[in-house]
C-alpha positions as CSV (number, residue, x, y, z in Angstrom):
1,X,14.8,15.2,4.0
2,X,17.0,13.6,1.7
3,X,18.9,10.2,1.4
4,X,21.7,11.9,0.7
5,X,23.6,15.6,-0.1
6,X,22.9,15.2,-3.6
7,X,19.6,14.6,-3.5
8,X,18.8,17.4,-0.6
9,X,20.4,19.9,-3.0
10,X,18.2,18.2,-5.9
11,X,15.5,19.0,-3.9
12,X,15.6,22.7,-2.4
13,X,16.1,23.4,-6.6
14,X,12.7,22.3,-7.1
15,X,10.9,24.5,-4.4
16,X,9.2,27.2,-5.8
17,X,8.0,30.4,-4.0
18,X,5.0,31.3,-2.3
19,X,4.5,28.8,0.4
20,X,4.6,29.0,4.2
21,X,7.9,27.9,5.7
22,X,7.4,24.3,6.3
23,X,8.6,22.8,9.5
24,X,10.0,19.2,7.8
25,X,9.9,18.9,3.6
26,X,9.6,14.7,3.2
27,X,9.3,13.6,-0.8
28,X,7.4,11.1,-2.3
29,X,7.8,7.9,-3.6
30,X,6.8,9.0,-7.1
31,X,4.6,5.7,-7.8
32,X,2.0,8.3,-9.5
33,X,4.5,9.9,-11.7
34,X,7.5,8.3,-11.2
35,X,9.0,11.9,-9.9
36,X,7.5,12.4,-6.7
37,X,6.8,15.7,-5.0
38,X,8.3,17.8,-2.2
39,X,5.8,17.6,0.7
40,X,5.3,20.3,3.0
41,X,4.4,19.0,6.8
42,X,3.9,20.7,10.1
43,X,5.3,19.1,13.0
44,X,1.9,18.7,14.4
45,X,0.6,16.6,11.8
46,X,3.4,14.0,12.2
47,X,2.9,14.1,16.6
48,X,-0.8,13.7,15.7
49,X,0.5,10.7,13.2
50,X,2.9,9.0,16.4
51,X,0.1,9.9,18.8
52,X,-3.0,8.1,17.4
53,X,-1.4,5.3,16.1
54,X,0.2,4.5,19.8
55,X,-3.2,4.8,21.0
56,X,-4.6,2.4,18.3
57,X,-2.0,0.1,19.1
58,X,-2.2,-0.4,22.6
59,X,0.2,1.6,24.3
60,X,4.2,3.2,23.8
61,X,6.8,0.7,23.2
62,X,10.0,-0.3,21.6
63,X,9.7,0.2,17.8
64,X,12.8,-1.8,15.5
65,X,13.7,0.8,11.9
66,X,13.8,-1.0,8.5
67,X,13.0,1.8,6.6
68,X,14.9,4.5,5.2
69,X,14.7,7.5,7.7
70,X,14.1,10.4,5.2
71,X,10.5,8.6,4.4
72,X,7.9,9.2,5.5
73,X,7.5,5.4,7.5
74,X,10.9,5.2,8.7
75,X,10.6,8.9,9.8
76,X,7.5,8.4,12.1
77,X,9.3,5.0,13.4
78,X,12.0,7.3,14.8
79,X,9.3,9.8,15.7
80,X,6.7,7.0,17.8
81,X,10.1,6.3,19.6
82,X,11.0,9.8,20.8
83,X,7.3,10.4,21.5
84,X,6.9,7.2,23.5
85,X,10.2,8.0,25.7
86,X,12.2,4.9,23.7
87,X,15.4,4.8,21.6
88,X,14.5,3.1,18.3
89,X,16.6,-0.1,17.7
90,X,17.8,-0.3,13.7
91,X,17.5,-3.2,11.7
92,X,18.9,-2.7,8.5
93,X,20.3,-5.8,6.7
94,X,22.3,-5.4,3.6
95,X,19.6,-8.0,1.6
96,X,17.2,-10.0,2.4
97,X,16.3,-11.2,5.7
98,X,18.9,-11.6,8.8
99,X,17.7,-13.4,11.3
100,X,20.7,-12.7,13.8
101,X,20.8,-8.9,12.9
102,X,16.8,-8.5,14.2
103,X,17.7,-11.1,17.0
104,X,20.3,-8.2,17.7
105,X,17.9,-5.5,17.8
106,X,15.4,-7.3,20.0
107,X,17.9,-7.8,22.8
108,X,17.0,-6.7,26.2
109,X,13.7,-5.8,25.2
110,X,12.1,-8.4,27.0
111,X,9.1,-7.3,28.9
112,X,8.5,-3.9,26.5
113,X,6.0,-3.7,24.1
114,X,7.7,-4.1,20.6
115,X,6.6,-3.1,17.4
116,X,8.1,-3.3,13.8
117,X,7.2,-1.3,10.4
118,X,7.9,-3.2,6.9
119,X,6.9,-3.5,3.6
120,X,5.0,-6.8,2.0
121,X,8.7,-7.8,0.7
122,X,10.7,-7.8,3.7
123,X,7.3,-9.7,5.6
124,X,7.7,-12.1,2.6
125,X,11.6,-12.6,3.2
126,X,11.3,-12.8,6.4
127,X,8.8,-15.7,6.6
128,X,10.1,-17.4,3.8
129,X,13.0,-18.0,6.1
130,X,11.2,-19.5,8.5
131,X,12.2,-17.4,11.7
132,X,10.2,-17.1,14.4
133,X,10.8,-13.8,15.4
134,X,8.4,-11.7,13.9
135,X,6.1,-13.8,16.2
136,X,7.4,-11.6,19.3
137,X,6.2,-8.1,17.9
138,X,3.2,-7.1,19.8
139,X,2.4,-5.7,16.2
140,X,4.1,-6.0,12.6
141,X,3.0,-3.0,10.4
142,X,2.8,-3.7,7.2
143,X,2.1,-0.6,3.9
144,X,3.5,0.5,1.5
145,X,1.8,-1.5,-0.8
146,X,-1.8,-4.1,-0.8
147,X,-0.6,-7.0,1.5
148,X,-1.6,-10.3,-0.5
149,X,-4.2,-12.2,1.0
150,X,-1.7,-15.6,0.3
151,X,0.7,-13.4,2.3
152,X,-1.5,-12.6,5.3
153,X,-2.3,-15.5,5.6
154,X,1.4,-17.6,5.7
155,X,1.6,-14.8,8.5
156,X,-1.2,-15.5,10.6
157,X,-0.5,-19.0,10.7
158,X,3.0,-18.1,11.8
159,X,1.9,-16.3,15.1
160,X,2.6,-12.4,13.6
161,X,0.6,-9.8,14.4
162,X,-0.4,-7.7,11.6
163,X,-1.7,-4.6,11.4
164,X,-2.6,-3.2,7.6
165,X,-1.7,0.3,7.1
166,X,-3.1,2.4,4.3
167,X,-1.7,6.1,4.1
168,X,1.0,8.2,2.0
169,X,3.4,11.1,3.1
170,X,0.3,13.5,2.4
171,X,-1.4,12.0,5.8
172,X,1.8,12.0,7.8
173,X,2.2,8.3,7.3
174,X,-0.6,5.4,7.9
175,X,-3.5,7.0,8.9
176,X,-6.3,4.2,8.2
177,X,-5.1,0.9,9.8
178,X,-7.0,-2.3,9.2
179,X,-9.6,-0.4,7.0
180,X,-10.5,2.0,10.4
181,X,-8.7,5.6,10.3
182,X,-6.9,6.4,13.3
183,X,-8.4,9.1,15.8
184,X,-9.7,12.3,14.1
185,X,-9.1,11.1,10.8
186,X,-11.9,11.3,8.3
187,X,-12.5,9.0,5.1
188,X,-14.8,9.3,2.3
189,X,-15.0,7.7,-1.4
190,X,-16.6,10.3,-3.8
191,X,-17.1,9.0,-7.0
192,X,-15.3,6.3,-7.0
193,X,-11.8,8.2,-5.2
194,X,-11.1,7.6,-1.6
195,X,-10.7,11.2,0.3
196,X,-8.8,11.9,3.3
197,X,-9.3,14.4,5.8
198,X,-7.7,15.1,9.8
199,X,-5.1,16.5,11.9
200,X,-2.4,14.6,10.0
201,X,-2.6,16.7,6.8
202,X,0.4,17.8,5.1
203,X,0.7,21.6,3.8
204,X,0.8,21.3,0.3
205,X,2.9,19.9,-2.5
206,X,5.6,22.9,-2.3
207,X,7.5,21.9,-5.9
208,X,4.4,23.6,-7.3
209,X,2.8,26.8,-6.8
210,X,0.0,26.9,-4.1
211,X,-3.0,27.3,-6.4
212,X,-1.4,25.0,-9.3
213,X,-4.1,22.4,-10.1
214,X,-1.7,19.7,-9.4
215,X,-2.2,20.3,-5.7
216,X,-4.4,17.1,-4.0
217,X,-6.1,19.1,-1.3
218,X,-9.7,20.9,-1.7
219,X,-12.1,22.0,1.6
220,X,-15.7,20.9,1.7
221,X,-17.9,22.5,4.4
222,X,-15.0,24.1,5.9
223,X,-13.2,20.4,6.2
224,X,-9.9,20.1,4.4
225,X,-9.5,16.9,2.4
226,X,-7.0,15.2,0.6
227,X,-7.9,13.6,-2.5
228,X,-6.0,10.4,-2.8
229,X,-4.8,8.5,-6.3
230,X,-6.8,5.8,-5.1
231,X,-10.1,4.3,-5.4
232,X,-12.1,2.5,-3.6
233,X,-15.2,1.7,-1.0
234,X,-16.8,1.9,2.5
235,X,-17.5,-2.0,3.7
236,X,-19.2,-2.5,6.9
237,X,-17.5,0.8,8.8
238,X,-14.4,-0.2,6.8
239,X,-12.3,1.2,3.6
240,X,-11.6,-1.2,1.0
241,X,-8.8,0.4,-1.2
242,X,-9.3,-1.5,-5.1
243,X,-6.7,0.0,-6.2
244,X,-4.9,3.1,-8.2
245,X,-7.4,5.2,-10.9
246,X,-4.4,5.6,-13.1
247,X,-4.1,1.4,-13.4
248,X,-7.3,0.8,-14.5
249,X,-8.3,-1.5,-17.4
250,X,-11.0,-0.4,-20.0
251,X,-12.5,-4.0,-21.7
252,X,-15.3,-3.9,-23.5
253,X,-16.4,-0.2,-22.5
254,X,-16.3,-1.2,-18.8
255,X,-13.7,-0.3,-16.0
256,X,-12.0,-3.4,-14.7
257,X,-9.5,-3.9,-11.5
258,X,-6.7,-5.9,-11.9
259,X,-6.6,-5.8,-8.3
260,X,-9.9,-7.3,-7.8
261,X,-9.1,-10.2,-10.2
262,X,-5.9,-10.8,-8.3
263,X,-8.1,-10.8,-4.8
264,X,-10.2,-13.7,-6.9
265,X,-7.7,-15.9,-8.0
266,X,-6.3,-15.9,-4.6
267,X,-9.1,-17.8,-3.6
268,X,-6.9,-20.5,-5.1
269,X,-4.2,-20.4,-3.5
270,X,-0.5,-18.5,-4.5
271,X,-0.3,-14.9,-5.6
272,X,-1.6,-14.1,-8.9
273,X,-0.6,-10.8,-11.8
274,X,-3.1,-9.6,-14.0
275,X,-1.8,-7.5,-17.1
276,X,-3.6,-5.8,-19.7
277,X,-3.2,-6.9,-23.1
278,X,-4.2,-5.4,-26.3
279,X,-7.5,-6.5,-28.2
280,X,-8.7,-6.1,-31.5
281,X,-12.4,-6.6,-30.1
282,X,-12.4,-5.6,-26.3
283,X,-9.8,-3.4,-26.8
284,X,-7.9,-4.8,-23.8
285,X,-8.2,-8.4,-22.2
286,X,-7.5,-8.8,-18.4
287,X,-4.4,-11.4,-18.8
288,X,-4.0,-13.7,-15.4
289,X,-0.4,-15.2,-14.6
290,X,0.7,-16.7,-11.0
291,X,4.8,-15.8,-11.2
292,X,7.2,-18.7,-9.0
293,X,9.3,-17.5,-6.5
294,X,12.3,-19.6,-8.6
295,X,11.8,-18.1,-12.0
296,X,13.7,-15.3,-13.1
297,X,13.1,-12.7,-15.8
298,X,12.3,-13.0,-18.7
299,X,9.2,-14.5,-17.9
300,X,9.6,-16.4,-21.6
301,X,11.9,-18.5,-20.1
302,X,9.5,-20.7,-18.1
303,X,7.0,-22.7,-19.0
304,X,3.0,-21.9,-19.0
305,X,1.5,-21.9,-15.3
306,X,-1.7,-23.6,-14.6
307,X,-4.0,-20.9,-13.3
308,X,-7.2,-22.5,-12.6
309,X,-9.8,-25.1,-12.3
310,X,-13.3,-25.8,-13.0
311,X,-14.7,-24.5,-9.6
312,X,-12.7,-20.7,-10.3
313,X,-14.4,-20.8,-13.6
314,X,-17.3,-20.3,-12.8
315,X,-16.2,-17.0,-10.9
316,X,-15.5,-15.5,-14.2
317,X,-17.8,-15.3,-17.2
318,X,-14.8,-14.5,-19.4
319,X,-12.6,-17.1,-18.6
320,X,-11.6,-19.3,-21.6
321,X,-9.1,-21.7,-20.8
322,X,-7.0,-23.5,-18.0
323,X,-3.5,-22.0,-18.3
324,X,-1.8,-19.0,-18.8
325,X,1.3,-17.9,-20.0
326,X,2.9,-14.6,-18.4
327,X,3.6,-11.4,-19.9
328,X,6.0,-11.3,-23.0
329,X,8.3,-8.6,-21.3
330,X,9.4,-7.8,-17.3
331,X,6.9,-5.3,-15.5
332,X,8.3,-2.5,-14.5
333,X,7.0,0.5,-11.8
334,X,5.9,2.8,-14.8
335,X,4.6,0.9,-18.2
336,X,1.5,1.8,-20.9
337,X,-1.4,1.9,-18.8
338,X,-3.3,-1.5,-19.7
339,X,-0.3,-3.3,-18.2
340,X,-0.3,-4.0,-14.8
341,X,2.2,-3.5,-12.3
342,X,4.4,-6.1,-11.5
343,X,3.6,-7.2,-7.6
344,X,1.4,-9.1,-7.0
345,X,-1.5,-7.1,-4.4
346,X,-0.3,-4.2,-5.8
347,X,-2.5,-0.9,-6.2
348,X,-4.4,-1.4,-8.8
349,X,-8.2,0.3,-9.6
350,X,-11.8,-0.3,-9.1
351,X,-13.8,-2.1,-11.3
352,X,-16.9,-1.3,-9.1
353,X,-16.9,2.5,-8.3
354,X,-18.6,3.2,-4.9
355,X,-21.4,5.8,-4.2
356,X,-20.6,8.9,-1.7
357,X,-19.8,7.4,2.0
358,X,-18.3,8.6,4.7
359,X,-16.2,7.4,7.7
360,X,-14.7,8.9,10.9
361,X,-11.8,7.7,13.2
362,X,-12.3,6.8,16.7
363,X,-9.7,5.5,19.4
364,X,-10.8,2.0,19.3
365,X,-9.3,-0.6,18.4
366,X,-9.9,-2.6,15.1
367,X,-9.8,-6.1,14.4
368,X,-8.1,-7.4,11.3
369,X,-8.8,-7.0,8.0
370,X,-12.2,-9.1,6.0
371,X,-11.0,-11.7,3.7
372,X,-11.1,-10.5,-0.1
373,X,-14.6,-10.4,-1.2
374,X,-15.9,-11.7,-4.9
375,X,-15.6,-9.7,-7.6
376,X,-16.8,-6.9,-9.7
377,X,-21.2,-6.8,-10.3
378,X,-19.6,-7.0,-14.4
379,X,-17.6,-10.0,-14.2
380,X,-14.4,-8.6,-16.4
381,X,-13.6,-10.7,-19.6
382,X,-10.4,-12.3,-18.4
383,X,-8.7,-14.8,-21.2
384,X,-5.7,-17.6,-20.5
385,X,-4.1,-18.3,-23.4
């Protein structure tokens, strides 16, 4: 699947031989190296995807598009429809958020259950407009990226429903949602790296050969796992993802997670972005900003932002003063690896790499999501200037 005839013809170039015919080929996003790869996925995989997730959320219902169709998220949206007897009602506004286009889309659906798929963007534009629509979703599922705590929260309090989802095109879409995989899915953390395993497995990567090292999947006691670009931990019957392994910081000789930093400072309100900058003595110093949603790039434009106070000091050994400035350049989706990406929740990595645990899915439900915990065991030397 392609978004358009170009890229469809870019993409059966880059098959190479020796795989099974695949049933659907959905590409990634590229966020690990900024390519992507040609996924290979059996038509069971994504019904088992639709299936469990309809049990996990209560029932079949109405589901509203906002994603692009030839993902992997706005594929299964259309998918959950068909398999729940619906016709999926598209919400697809030009920019932003349009309050009278998803009014449109909810239209005699009074009395269905309802259910919507974003991003943490369009959740932020939508409630930053104030609407009270999202409110009327028996569930708002929210991935693509770590949801902000500030975020969840400004949702909560406005009445929407949501439901975390942590997943990728290998998995057929969200498999784990609120930190508890859906039916038949499996999760384990070994050595730090979260594992995936379950009926919603793709094929293989088919723009490289079948045994090319590059390929994510390896069996263990018969059981087929997909090893994930992420890290992170087993809380309390839950996954915790910290972040990706490729964003880690090194400070000091010790692995630090921008992510968990971020999860901190949230304790103070706002979102926060931690960067990496270069060191003569620790090599790299965990840099804390808190961007405005008025400010514009380049962030040298605005003034210093004050990032803490006496009682979030103490949180950090590290921390040397009360203000911050932000980076010296924009952020971009790939950049040298001690700076951090650019959203604020993002993926980042684990500071605190977890033993060997494992977790299976069941039908329940789940409840949402524990609140950020403190940080790393190391506290991470983190400097304001």
């Amino acid at each position: 699947m392609a978004a358009d005839e170009e890229g469809f013809d870019a993409a059966v170039r880059r098959l190479v031989p020796g795989h099974a015919a695949p049933e659907i080929v959905i590409a990634t996003s590229g966020s690990t190296d900024g390519r992507g790869h040609l996924v290979g996925l059996g038509l069971d995989a994504l019904l088992a995807s639709a299936a469990a997730t309809l049990e996990r959320l209560g029932g079949p219902g109405r589901w509203v598009t906002s994603l692009p169709v030839h993902g992997v998220a706005g594929f299964q949206v259309v998918l959950r429809s068909a398999l729940a007897g619906f016709e999926p009602r598209v919400y697809a506004p030009a920019s932003g958020f349009d309050e009278a286009l998803l009014a449109a889309a909810l239209a005699g659906t009074e009395g269905e259950r309802r259910y919507l798929s974003l991003v943490p963007t369009q959740l932020h534009a939508a409630l930053t407009s104030g609407t009270r629509l999202l409110a009327a979703f028996d569930a708002v599922l929210v991935g693509g990226a770590a949801l902000s705590p500030d975020l969840a929260a400004r949702a909560a309090a406005a009445g929407v429903r949501v439901v975390t989802t942590y997943g990728s095109t290998e998995t057929a879409g969200g498999c784990v949602y609120d930190g508890v995989p859906l039916a038949g899915v499996g999760v384990r953390v070994v050595d730090g790296r979260v594992r995936l395993a379950g009926p919603t497995l793709a094929d293989a990567y088919l723009d490289l050969s079948p045994d090319a090292a590059g390929q994510p999947f390896v069996t263990d006691a018969g059981r087929r796992w997909l090893v994930t670009p992420d890290v992170g931990r087993l809380v309390d019957g839950r996954l915790v993802v910290e972040g990706r392994a490729d964003d880690v910081l090194i400070s000091g000789g010790a692995n630090v997670s921008p992510l968990v930093i971020e999860a901190a400072l949230a304790g103070l309100g706002g979102e926060w972005l931690v960067v990496g900058v270069p060191d003569d003595r620790w090599g790299t110093w965990s840099r804390p900003s808190r961007p405005t949603r008025t400010s514009t790039w380049p962030p040298s434009a605005r003034p210093p932002t004050p990032c803490a106070r006496p009682s979030a000091r103490a949180r950090w050994s590290g921390w040397r003063a009360s203000r911050c400035a932000p980076p010296a350049s924009p952020t971009g989706a790939r950049r040298p690896r001690w700076r951090r990406r650019c959203s604020p929740g993002a993926r980042g990595s684990a500071a605190e790499p977890s033993g060997r645990g494992v977790l299976r899915g069941t039908a329940t439900g789940a409840a949402s999501p524990p609140a950020p915990g403190g940080g790393p065991r190391n506290p991470p030397q983190v400097r304001a200037d």
